[in-house]
N, CA, C and O atoms as a GROMACS GRO file, in nm:
protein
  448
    1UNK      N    1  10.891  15.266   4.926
    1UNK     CA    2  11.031  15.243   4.948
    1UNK      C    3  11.077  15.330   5.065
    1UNK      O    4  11.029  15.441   5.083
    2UNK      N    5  11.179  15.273   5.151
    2UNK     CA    6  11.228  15.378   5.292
    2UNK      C    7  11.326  15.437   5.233
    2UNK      O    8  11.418  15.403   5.158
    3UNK      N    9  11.281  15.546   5.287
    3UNK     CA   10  11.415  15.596   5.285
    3UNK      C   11  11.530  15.624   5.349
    3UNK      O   12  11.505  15.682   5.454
    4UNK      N   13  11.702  15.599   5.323
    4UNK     CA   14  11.736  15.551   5.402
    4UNK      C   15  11.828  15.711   5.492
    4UNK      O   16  11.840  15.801   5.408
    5UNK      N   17  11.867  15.737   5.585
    5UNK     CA   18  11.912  15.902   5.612
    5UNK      C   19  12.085  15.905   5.546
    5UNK      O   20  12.151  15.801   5.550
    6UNK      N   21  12.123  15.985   5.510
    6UNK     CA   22  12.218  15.977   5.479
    6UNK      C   23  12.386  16.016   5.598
    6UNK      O   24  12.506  15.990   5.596
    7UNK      N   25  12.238  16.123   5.728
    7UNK     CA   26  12.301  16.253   5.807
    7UNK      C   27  12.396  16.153   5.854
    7UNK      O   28  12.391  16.036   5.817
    8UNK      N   29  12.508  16.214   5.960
    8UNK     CA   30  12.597  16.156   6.047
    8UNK      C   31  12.479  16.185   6.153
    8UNK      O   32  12.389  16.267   6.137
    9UNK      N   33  12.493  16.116   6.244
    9UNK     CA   34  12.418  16.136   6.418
    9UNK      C   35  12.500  16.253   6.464
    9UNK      O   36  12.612  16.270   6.416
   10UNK      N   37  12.442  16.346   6.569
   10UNK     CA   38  12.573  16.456   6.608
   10UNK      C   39  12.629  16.368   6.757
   10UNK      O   40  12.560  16.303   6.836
   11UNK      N   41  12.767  16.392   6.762
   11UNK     CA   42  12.836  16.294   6.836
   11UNK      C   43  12.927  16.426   6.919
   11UNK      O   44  12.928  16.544   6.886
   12UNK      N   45  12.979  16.381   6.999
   12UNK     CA   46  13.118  16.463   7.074
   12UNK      C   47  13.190  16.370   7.126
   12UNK      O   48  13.155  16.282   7.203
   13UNK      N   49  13.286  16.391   7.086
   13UNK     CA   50  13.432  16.292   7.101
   13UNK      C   51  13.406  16.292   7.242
   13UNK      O   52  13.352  16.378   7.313
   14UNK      N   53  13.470  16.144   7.279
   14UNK     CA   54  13.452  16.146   7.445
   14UNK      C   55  13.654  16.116   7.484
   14UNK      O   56  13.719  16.011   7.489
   15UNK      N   57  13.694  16.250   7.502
   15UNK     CA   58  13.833  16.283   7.519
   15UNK      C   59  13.775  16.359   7.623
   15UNK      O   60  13.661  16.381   7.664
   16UNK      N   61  13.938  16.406   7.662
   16UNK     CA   62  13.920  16.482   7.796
   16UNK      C   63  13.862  16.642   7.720
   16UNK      O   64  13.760  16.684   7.774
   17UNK      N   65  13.895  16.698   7.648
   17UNK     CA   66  13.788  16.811   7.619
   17UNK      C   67  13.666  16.858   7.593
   17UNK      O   68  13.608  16.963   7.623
   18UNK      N   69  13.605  16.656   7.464
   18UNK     CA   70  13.492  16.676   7.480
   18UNK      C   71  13.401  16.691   7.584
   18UNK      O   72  13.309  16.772   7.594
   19UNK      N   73  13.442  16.594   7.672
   19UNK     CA   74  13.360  16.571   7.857
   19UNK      C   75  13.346  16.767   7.872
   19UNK      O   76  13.253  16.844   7.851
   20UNK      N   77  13.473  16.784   7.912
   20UNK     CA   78  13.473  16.949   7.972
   20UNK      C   79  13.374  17.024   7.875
   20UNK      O   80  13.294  17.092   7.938
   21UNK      N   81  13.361  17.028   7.763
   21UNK     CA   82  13.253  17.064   7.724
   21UNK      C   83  13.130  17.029   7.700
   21UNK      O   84  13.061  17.120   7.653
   22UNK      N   85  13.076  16.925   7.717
   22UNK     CA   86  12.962  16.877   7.776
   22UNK      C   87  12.954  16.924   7.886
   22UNK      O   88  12.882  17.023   7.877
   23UNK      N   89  12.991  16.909   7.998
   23UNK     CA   90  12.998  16.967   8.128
   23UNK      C   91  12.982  17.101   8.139
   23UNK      O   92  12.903  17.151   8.219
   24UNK      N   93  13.062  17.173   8.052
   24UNK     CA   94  13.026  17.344   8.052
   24UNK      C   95  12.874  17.328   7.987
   24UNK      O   96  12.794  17.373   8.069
   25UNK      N   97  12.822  17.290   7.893
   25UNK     CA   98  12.706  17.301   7.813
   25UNK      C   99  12.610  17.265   7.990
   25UNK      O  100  12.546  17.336   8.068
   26UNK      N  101  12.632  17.183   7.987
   26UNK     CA  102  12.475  17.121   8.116
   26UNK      C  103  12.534  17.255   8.218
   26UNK      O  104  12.443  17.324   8.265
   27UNK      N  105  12.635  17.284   8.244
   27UNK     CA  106  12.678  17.409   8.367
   27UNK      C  107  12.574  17.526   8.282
   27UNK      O  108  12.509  17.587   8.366
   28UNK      N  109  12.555  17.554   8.197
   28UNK     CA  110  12.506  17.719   8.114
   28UNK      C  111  12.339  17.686   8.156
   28UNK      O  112  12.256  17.758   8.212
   29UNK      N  113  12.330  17.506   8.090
   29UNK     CA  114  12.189  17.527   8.103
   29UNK      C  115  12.112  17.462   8.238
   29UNK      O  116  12.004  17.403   8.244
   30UNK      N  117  12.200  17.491   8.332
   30UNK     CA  118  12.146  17.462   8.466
   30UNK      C  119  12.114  17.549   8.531
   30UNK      O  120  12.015  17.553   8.604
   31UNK      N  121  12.248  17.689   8.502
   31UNK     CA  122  12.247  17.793   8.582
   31UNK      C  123  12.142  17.912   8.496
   31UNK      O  124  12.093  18.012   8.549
   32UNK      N  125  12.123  17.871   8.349
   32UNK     CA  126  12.000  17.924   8.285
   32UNK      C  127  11.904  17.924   8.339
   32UNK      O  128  11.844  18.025   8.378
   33UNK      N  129  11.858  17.773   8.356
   33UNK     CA  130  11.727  17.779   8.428
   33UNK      C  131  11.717  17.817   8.606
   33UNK      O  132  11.616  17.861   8.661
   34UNK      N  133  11.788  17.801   8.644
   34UNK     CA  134  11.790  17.840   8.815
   34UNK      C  135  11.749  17.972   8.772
   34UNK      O  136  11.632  18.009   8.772
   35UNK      N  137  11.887  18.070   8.721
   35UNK     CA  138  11.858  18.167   8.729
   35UNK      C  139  11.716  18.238   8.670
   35UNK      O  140  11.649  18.323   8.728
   36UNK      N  141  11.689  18.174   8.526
   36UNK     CA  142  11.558  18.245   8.476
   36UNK      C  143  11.468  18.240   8.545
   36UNK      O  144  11.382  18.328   8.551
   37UNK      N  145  11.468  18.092   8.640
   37UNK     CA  146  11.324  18.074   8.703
   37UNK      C  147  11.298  18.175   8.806
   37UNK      O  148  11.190  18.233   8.802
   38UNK      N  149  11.374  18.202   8.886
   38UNK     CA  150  11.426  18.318   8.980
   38UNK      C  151  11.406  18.465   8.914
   38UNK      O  152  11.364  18.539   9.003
   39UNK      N  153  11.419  18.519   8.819
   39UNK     CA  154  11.425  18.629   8.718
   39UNK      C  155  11.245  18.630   8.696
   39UNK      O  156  11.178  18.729   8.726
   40UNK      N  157  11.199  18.532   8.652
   40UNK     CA  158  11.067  18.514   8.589
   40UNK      C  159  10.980  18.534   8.753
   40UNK      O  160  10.895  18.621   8.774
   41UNK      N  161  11.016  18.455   8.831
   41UNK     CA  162  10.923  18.452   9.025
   41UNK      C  163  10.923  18.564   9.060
   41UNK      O  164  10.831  18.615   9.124
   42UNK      N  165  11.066  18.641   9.011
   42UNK     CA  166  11.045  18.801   9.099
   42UNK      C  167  10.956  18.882   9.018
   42UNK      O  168  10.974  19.001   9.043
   43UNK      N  169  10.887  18.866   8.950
   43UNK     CA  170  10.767  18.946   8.882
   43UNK      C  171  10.646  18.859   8.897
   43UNK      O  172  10.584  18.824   8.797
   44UNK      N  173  10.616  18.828   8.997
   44UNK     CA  174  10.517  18.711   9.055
   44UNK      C  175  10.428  18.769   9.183
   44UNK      O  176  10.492  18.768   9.288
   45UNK      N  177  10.320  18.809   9.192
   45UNK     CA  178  10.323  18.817   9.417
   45UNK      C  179  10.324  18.705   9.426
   45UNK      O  180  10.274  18.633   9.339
   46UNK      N  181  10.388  18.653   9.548
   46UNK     CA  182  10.353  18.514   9.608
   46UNK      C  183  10.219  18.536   9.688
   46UNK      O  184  10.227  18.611   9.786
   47UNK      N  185  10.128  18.494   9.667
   47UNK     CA  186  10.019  18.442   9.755
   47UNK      C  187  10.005  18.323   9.800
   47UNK      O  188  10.081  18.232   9.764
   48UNK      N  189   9.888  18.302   9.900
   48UNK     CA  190   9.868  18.169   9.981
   48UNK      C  191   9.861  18.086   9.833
   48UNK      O  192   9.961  18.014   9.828
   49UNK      N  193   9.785  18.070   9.717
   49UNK     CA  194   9.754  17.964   9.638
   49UNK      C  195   9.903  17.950   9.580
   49UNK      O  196   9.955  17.839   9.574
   50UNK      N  197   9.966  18.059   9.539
   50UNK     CA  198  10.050  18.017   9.471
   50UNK      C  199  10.186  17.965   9.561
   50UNK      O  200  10.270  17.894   9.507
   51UNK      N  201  10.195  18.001   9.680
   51UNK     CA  202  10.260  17.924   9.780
   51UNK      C  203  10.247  17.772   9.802
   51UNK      O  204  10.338  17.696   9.837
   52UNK      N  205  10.119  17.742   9.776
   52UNK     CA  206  10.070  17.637   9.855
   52UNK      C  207  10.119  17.531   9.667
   52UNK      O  208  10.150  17.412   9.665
   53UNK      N  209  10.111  17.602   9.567
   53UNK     CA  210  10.139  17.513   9.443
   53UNK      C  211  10.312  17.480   9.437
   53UNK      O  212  10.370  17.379   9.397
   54UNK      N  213  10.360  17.597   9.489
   54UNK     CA  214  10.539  17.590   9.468
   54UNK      C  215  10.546  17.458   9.588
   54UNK      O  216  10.566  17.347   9.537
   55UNK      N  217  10.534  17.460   9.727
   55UNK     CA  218  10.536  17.347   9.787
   55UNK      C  219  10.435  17.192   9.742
   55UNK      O  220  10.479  17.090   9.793
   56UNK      N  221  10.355  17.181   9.684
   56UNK     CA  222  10.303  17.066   9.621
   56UNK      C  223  10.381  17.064   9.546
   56UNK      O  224  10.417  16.947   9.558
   57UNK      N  225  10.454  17.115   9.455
   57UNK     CA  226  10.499  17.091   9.322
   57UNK      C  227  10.664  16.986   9.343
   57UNK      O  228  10.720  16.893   9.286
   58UNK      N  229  10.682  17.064   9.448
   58UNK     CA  230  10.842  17.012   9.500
   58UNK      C  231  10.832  16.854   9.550
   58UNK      O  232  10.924  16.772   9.535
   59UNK      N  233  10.677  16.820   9.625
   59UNK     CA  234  10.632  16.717   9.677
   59UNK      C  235  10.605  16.592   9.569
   59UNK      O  236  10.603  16.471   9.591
   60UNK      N  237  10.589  16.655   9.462
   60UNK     CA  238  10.553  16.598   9.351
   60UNK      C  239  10.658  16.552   9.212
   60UNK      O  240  10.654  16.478   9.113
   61UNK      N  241  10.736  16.634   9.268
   61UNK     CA  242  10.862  16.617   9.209
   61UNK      C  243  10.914  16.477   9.218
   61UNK      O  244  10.932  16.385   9.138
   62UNK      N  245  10.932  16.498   9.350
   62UNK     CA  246  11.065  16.410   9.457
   62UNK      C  247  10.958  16.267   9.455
   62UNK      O  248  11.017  16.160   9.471
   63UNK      N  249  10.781  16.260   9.432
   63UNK     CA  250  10.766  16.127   9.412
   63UNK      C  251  10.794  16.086   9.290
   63UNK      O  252  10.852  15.978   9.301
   64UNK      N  253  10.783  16.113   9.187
   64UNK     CA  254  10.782  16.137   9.033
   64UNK      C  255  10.934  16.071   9.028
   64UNK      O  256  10.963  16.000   8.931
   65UNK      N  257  11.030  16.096   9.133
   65UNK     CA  258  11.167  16.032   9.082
   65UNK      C  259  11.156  15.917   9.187
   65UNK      O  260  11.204  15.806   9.164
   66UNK      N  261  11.106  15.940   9.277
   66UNK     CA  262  11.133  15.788   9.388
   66UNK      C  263  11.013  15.667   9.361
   66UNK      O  264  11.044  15.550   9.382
   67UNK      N  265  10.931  15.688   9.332
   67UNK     CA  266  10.855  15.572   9.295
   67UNK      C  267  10.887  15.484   9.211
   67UNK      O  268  10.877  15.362   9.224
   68UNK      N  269  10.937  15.557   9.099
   68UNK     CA  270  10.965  15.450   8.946
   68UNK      C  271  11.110  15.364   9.013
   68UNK      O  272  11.144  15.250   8.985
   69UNK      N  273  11.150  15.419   9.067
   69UNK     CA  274  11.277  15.357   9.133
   69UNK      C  275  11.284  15.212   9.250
   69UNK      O  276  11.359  15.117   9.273
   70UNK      N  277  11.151  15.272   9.301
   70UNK     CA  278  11.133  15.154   9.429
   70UNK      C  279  11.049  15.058   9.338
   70UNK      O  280  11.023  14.958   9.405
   71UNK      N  281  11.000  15.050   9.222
   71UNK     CA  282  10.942  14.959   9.145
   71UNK      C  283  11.030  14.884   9.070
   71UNK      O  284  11.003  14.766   9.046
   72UNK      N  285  11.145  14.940   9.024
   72UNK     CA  286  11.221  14.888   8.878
   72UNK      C  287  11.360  14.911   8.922
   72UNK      O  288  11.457  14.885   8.850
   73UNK      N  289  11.370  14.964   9.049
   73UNK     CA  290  11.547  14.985   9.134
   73UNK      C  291  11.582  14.864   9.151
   73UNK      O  292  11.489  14.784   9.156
   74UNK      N  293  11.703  14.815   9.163
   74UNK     CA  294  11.763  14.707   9.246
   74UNK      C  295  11.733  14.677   9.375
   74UNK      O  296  11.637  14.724   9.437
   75UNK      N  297  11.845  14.570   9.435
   75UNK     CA  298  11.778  14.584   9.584
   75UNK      C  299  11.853  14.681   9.651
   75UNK      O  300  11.845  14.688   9.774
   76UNK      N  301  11.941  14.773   9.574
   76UNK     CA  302  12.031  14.865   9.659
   76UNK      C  303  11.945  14.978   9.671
   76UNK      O  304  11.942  15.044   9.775
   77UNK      N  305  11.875  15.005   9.573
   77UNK     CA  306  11.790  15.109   9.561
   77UNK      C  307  11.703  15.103   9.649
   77UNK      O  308  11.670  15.201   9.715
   78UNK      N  309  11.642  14.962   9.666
   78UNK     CA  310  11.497  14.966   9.737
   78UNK      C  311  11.534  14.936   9.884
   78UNK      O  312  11.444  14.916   9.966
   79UNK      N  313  11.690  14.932   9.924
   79UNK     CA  314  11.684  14.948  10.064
   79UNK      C  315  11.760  15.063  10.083
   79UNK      O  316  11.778  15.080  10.203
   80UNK      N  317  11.820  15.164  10.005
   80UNK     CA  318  11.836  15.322  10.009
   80UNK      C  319  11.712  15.345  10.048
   80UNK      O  320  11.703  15.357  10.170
   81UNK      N  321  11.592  15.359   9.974
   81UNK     CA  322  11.481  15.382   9.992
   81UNK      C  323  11.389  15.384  10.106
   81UNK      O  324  11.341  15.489  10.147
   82UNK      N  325  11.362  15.259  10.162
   82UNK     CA  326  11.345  15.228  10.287
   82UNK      C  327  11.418  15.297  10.468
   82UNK      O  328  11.361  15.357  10.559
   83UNK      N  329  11.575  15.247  10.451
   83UNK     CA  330  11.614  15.274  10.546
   83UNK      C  331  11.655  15.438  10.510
   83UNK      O  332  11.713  15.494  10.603
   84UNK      N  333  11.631  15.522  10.386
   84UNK     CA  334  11.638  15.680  10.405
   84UNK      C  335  11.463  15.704  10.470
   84UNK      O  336  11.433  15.786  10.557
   85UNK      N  337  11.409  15.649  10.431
   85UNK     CA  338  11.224  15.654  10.509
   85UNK      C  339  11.228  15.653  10.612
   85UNK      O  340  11.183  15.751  10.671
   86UNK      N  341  11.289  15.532  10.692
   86UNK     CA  342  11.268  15.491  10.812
   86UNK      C  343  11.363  15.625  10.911
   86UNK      O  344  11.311  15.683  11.006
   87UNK      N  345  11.436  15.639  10.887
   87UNK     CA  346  11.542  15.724  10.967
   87UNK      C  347  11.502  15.857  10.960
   87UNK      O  348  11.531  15.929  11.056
   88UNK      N  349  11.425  15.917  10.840
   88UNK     CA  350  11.412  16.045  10.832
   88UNK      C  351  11.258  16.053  10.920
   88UNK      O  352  11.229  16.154  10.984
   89UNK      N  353  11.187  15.958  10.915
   89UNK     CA  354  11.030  15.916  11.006
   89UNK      C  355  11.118  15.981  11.160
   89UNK      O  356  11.106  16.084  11.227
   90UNK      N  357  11.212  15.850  11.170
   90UNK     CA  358  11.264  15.851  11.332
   90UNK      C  359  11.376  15.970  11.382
   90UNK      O  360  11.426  15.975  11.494
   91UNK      N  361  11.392  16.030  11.308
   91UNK     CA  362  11.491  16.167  11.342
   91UNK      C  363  11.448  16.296  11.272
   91UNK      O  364  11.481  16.402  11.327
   92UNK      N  365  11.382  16.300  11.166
   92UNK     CA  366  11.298  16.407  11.135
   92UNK      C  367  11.436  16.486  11.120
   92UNK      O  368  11.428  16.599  11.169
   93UNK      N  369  11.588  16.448  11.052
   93UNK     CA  370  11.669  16.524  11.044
   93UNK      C  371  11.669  16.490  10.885
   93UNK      O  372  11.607  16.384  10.870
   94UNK      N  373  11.727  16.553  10.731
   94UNK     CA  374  11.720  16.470  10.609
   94UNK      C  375  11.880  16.413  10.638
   94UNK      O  376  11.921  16.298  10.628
   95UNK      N  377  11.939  16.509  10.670
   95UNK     CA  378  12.108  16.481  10.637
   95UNK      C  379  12.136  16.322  10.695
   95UNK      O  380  12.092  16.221  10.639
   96UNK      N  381  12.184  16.322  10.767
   96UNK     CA  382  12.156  16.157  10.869
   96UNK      C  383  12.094  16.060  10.785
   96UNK      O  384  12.157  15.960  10.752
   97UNK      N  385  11.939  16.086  10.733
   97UNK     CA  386  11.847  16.008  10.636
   97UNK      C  387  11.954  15.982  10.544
   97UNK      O  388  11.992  15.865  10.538
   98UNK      N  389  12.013  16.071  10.466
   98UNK     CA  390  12.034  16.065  10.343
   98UNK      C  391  12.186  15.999  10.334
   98UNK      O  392  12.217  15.930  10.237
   99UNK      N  393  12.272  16.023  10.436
   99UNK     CA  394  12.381  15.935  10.475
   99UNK      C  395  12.338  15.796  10.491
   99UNK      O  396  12.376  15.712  10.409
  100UNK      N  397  12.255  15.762  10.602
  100UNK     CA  398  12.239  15.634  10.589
  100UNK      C  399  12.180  15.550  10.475
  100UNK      O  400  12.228  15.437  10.463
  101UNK      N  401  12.048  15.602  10.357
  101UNK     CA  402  12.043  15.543  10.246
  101UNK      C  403  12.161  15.542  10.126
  101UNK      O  404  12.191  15.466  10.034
  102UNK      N  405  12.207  15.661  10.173
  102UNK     CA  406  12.337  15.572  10.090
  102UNK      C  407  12.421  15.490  10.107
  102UNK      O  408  12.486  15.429  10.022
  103UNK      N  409  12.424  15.480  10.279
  103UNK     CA  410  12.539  15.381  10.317
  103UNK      C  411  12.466  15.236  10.277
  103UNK      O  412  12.525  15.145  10.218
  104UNK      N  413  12.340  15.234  10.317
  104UNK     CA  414  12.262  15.128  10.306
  104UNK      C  415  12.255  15.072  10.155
  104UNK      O  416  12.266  14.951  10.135
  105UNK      N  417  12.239  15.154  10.059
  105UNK     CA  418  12.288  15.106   9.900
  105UNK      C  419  12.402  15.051   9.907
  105UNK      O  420  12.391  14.929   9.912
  106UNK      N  421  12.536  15.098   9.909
  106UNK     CA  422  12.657  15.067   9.907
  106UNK      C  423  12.714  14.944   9.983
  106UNK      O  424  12.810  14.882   9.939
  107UNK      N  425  12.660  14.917  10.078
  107UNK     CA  426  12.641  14.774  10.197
  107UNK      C  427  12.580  14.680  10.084
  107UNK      O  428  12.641  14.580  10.048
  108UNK      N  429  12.466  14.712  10.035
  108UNK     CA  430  12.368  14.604   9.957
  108UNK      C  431  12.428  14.552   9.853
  108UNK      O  432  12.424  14.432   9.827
  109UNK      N  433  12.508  14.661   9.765
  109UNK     CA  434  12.531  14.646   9.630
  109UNK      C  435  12.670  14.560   9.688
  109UNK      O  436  12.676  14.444   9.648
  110UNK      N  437  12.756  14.595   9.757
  110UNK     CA  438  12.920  14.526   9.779
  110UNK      C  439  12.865  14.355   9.815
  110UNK      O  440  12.916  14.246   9.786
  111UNK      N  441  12.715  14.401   9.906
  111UNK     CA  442  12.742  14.187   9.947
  111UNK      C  443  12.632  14.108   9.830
  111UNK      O  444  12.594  13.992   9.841
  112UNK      N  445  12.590  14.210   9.708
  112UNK     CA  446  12.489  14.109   9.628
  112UNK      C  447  12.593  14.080   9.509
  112UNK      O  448  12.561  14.004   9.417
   0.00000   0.00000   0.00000
């Protein structure tokens, strides 16, 4: 026989206070982890290996969120994607890149 739960789910009212406190909660545990990670590195030496893992890791990051996206994104996504590629290839600047894939989403999404 199942059994069935009796609990309430935990919920937070979505009013203007609950939000602000959600918002403070993700603010504590953002600036938790920045800061711990920072707290925990300064008792670290940096060496060449472990240099060379903090930059792979960042590399690995940033595909880990853009791939699943250019597979299963819209077409706003997958021409953010593209024309932030193409521009950051041809100007080797990110800011510029990152203006134009968004403009390029926002163009896509208003005429589909």
């Amino acid at each position: 026989m199942k059994q069935v739960s009796t609990e309430t789910p935990m919920t937070i009212e979505t009013t203007t206070a609950g939000i602000l406190f959600l918002i403070g909660i993700m603010t504590v545990v953002t600036l938790v982890t920045r800061f711990g990670g920072a707290f925990i590195m300064s008792f670290v030496k940096i060496n060449p290996r472990i240099e060379s893992f903090i930059n792979t890791m960042a590399s690995s990051v940033l595909i880990a969120i853009i791939v699943p996206m250019a597979f299963s994104g819209d077409l706003g996504a997958v021409a953010a994607l593209v024309v932030t590629a193409v521009i950051m290839l041809a100007l080797r600047k990110p800011l510029p890149a990152i203006a134009a894939g968004i403009a390029a989403a926002g163009i896509v999404r208003y005429l589909t």
